[in-house]
C-alpha positions in Angstrom: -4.6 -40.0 36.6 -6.9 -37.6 35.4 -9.3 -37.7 38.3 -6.9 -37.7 40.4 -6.1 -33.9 38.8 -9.2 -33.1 38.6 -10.1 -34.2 42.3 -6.6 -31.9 42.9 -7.9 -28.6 40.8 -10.9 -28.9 42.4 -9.2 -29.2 46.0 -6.8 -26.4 45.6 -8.6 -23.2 45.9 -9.9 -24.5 49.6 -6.6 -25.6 50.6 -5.6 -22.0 49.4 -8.6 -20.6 51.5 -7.2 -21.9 54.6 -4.1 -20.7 53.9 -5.0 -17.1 53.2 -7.1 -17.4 57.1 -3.9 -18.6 58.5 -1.6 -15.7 57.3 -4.6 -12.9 58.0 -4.6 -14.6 61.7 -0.9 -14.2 61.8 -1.1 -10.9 61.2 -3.6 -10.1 63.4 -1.2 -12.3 66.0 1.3 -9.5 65.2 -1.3 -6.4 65.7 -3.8 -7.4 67.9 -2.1 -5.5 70.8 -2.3 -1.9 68.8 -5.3 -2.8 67.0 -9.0 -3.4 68.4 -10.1 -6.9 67.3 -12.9 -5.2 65.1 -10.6 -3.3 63.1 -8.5 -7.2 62.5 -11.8 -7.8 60.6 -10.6 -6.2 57.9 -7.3 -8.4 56.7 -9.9 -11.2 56.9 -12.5 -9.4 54.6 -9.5 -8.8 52.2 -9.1 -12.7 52.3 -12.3 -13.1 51.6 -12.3 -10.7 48.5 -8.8 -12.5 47.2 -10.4 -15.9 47.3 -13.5 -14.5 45.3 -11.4 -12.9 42.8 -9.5 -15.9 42.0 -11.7 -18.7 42.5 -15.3 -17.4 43.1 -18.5 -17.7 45.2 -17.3 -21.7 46.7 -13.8 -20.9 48.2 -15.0 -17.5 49.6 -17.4 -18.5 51.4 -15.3 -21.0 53.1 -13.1 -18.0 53.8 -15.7 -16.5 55.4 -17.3 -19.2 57.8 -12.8 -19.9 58.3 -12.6 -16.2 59.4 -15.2 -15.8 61.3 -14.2 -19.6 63.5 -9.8 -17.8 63.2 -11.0 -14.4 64.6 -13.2 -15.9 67.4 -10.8 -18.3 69.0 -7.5 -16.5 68.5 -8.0 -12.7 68.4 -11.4 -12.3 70.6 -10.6 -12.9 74.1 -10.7 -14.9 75.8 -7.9 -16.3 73.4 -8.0 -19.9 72.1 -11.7 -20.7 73.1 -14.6 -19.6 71.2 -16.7 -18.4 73.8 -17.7 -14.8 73.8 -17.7 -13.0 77.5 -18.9 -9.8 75.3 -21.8 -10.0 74.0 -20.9 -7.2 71.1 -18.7 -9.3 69.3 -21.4 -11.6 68.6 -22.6 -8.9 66.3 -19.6 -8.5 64.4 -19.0 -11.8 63.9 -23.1 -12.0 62.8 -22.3 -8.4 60.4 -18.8 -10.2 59.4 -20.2 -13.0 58.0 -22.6 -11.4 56.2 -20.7 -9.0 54.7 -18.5 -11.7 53.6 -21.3 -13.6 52.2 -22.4 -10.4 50.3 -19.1 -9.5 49.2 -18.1 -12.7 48.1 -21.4 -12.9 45.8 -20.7 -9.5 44.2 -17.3 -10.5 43.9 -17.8 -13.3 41.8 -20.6 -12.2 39.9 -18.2 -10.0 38.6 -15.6 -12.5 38.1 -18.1 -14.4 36.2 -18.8 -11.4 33.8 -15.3 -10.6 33.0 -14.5 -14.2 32.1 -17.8 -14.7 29.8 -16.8 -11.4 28.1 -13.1 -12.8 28.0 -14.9 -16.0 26.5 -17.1 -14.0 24.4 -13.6 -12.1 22.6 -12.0 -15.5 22.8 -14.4 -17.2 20.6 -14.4 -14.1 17.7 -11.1 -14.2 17.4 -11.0 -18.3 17.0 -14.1 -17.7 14.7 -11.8 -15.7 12.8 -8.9 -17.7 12.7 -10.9 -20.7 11.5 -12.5 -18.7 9.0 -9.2 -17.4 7.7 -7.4 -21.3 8.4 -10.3 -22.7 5.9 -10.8 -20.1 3.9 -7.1 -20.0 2.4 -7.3 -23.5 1.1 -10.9 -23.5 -0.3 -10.2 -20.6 -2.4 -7.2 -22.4 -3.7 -8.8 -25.6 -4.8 -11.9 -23.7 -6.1 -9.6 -21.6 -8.1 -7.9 -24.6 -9.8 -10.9 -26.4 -10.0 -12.3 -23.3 -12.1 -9.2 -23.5 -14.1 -9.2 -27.1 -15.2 -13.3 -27.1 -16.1 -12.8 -23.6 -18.0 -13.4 -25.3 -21.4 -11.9 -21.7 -22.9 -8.5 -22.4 -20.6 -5.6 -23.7 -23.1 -3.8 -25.6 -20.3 -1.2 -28.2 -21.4 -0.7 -31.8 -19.3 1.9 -30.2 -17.3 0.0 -27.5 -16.5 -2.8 -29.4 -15.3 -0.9 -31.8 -13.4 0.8 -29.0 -11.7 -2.9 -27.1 -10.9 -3.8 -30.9 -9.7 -0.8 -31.3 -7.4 -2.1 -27.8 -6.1 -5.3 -28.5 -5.1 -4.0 -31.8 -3.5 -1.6 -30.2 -1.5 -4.5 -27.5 -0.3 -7.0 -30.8 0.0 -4.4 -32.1 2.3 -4.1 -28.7 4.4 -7.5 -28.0 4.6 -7.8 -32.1 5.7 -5.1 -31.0 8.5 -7.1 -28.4 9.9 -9.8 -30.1 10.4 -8.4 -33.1 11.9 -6.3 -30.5 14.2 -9.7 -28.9 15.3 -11.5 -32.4 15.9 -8.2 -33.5 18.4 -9.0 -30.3 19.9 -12.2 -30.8 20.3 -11.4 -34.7 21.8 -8.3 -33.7 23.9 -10.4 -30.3 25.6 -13.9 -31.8 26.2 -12.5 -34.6 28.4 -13.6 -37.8 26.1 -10.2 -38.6 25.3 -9.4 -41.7 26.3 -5.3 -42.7 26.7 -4.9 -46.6 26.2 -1.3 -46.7 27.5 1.0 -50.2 26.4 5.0 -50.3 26.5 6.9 -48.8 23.7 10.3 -48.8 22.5 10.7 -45.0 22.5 13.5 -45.2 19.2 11.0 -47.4 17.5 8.3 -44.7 18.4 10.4 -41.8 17.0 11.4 -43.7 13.9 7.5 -44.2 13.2 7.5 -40.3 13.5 10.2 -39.4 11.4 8.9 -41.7 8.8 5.4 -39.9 8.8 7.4 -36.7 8.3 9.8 -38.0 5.6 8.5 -35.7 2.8 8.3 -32.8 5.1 12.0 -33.4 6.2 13.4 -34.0 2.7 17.4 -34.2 2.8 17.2 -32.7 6.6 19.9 -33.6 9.1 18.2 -35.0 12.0 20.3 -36.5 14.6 19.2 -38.8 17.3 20.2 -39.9 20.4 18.6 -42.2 22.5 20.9 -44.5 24.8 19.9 -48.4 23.7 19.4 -49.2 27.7 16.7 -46.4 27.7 13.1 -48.5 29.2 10.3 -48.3 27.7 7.6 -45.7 28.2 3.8 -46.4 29.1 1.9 -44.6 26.0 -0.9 -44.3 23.7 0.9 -45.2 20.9 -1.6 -43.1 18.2 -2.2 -40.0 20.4 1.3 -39.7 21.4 2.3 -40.0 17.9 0.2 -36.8 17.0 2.0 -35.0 20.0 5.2 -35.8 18.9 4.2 -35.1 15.5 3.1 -31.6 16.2 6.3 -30.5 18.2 8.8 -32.3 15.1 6.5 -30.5 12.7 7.1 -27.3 14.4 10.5 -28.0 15.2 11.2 -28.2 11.1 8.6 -25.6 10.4 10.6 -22.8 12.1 14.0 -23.3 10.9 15.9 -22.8 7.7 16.2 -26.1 5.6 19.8 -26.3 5.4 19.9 -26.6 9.6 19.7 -29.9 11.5 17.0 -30.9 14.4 18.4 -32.8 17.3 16.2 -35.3 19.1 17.7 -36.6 22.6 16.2 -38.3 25.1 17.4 -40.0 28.8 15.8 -41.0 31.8 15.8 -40.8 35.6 14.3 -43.4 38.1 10.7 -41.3 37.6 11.0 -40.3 34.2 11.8 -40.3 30.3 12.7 -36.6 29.1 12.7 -36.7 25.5 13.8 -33.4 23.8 13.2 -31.6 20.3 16.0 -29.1 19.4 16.3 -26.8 15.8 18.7 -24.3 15.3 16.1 -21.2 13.9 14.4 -18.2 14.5 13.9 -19.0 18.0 10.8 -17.8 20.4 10.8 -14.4 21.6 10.8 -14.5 25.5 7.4 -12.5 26.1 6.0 -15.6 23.8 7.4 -18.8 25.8 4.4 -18.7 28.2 1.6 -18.3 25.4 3.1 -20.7 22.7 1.0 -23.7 24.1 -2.3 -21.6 24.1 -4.7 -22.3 21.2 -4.4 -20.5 17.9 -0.9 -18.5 19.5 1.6 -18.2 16.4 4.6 -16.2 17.2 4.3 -13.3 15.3 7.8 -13.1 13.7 6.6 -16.3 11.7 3.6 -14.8 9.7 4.7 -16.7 6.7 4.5 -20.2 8.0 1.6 -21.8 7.3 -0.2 -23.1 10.3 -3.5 -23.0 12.6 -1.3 -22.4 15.8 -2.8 -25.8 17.1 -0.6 -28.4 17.2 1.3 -27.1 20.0 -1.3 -27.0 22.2 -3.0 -30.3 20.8 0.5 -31.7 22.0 0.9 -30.4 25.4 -3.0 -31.7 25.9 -2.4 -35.2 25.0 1.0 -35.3 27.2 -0.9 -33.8 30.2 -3.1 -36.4 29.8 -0.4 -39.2 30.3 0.5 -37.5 33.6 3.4 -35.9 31.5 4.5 -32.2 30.9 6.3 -30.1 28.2 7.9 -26.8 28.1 10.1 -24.6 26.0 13.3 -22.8 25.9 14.6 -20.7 23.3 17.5 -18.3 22.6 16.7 -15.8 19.9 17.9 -16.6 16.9 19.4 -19.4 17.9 16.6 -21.8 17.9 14.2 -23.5 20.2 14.2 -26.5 22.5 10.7 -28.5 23.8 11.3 -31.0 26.6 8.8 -33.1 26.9 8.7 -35.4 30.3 6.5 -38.8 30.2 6.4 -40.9 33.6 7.8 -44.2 33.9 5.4 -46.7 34.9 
C-alpha cells in the first residue's frame, strides 16, 4: 500500500504535465486562426512555468519536450504531422525548448529556495515548541525535587506526597512528549512498519477506553457499534496510539460534565468509526491545519499538549490505506471520522 502511494505521488505531477499540454493545445485549437502559431508559444511557456512552480525542474521539463511535440503536430501546419515545410519554425521550436529548459531551472531553483527558507522557519518554531513542551515539566520536577532535598524545608508527609505525586505526574508528561516526538519521528521517516491481523473493533475500543480510564473519570461515553460489524485489518499497537490521540483530544477539549460519543458502521469497502464531544468546537479557518504538526487551536491555550497527537494519528491511519477528517460546529463540539479499509 504504501508503495503503491508513493509510486502514485510520484506519478502525478507528469500525469498533471500532460494535462496542462492538452488544455494549452486546446486553446490554441480555439485561436490558432487569429493568432500566429509563434505567438501560441506562449500558453505553452505558461505551462511550463505552472508545472515548475508546483512540482519543479522533472515535470517541467516534460512540459517542455510535450509542448514542443503538441505545438508541432497540431498548431504548425501542416496540421497533425510533425513535419515542418518552413524551415523558421524549426527555430522556434529549437528557442522554445530552450527557453523552457531555462525557465523551468530558474523556476525551480526558486521553488527550492522558498521551501528550504519555509523549512528553515518551520524548524525554529518546532525548536521552540519542544523547548517550551520540555521545558514546562523539567522545571516542575526540579522544583519539587529542590523542595523535598531542602533540609531547611519543614514539609509534613502530606505535603511531600503531594510534591511527589507532582513530579510524577510531570515525569509522566515529560515521558509523553517524548514518546509523541519518537512516533513522529517513526511514522514521518517511512520506517514504520504496519503488521495488520483481524480485530474485533468493540474489543479494540474497550482496550482504549481502558488505557484512558483515569483521564475519563466519571465521563459519559457512549458507544455504538452494531455486534454484526466485521472485523478490521490493523496494527493492533499503532492503531491503538491513533485512536488514543483522537479520544484523548476528544476529552481534552470538552467540559467534564459532557459526554463523548463513539459510533462506528460499515459499507462493502469500509469501517467509519467516529469520535464525537460536545465542546468548544474547532474554528473553521483551523479544520484544515488541525492535522499539521505542533497546530493547537488557539482558543485552547490552557490545555496542556504538544499539538502532536493529531497528526501522529492521521499518520498511522494513512499508513493503513485509511483517512481521517474533521467537522466541527463552534461551540458545539467536534466530530473525527476516521475511515479504515476492509480487507
Amino acid at each position: 500500500m504504501q508503495k503503491t502511494k508513493i509510486m502514485r505521488n510520484k506519478i502525478y505531477p507528469y500525469l498533471v504535465s500532460l494535462g496542462l499540454v492538452f488544455i494549452m493545445t486546446l486553446l490554441g485549437e480555439f485561436v490558432k486562426r487569429r493568432l500566429e502559431p509563434t505567438n501560441i508559444v506562449m500558453f505553452y511557456l505558461l505551462a511550463v512555468v505552472i508545472a515548475a512552480i508546483r512540482w519543479g525542474q522533472g515535470p517541467a521539463i516534460v512540459t517542455s519536450v510535450l509542448s514542443v511535440l503538441a505545438f508541432d503536430f497540431f498548431l504548425v501546419p501542416p496540421y497533425l504531422t510533425l513535419n515542418v515545410h518552413d524551415f523558421e519554425y524549426l527555430f522556434t521550436f529549437a528557442a522554445f525548448l530552450v527557453v523552457g529548459l531555462i525557465v523551468s531551472t530558474l523556476t525551480s531553483k526558486v521553488r527550492t529556495q522558498i521551501i528550504q527558507r519555509q523549512t528553515e522557519k518551520l524548524h525554529s518554531a518546532l525548536l521552540n515548541a519542544i523547548s517550551h513542551d520540555l521545558k514546562t515539566p523539567l522545571v516542575s520536577i526540579t522544583g519539587t525535587l529542590s523542595a523535598l532535598l531542602d533540609s531547611k524545608s519543614k514539609l509534613d508527609e502530606q505535603q511531600k506526597n503531594a510534591l511527589l505525586e507532582t513530579a510524577r505526574g510531570e515525569s509522566d508528561r515529560l515521558n509523553r512528549i517524548v514518546n509523541n516526538l519518537l512516533d513522529m519521528t517513526r511514522t514521518e521517516s517511512g520506517v514504520l512498519r504496519i503488521s495488520k491481523k483481524p480485530c474485533d473493533l468493540r474489543d479494540f475500543i474497550g482496550a482504549c477506553l481502558e488505557q484512558l480510564k483515569d483521564k475519563i473519570g466519571s465521563r459519559n461515553i457512549k458507544i455504538n457499534i452494531p455486534k454484526e460489524m466485521p472485523e478490521v485489518n490493523v496494527d493492533f499497537p499503532y492503531m491503538l496510539k491513533a485512536f488514543l490521540n483522537v479520544i484523548d483530544n476528544a476529552l481534552k477539549y470538552s467540559p467534564d460534565s459532557s459526554a463523548i460519543e463513539i459510533e462506528a458502521f460499515c459499507t462493502d469497502e469500509k469501517a467509519y468509526i467516529s469520535v464525537r464531544d460536545y465542546g468548544y468546537g474547532i474554528p473553521k479557518e483551523d479544520l484544515g491545519r488541525i492535522f499539521n504538526k505542533f497546530y493547537r487551536v488557539q482558543r485552547a491555550q490552557n490545555v496542556l499538549g504538544t499539538g502532536l497527537g493529531l497528526s501522529i494519528s492521521k499518520n498511522i491511519i494513512e499508513a493503513h490505506g485509511g483517512h481521517i477528517s474533521a467537522e466541527s460546529v463552534l461551540g458545539k463540539g467536534a466530530t473525527f471520522i476516521i475511515e479504515i479499509p476492509l480487507e
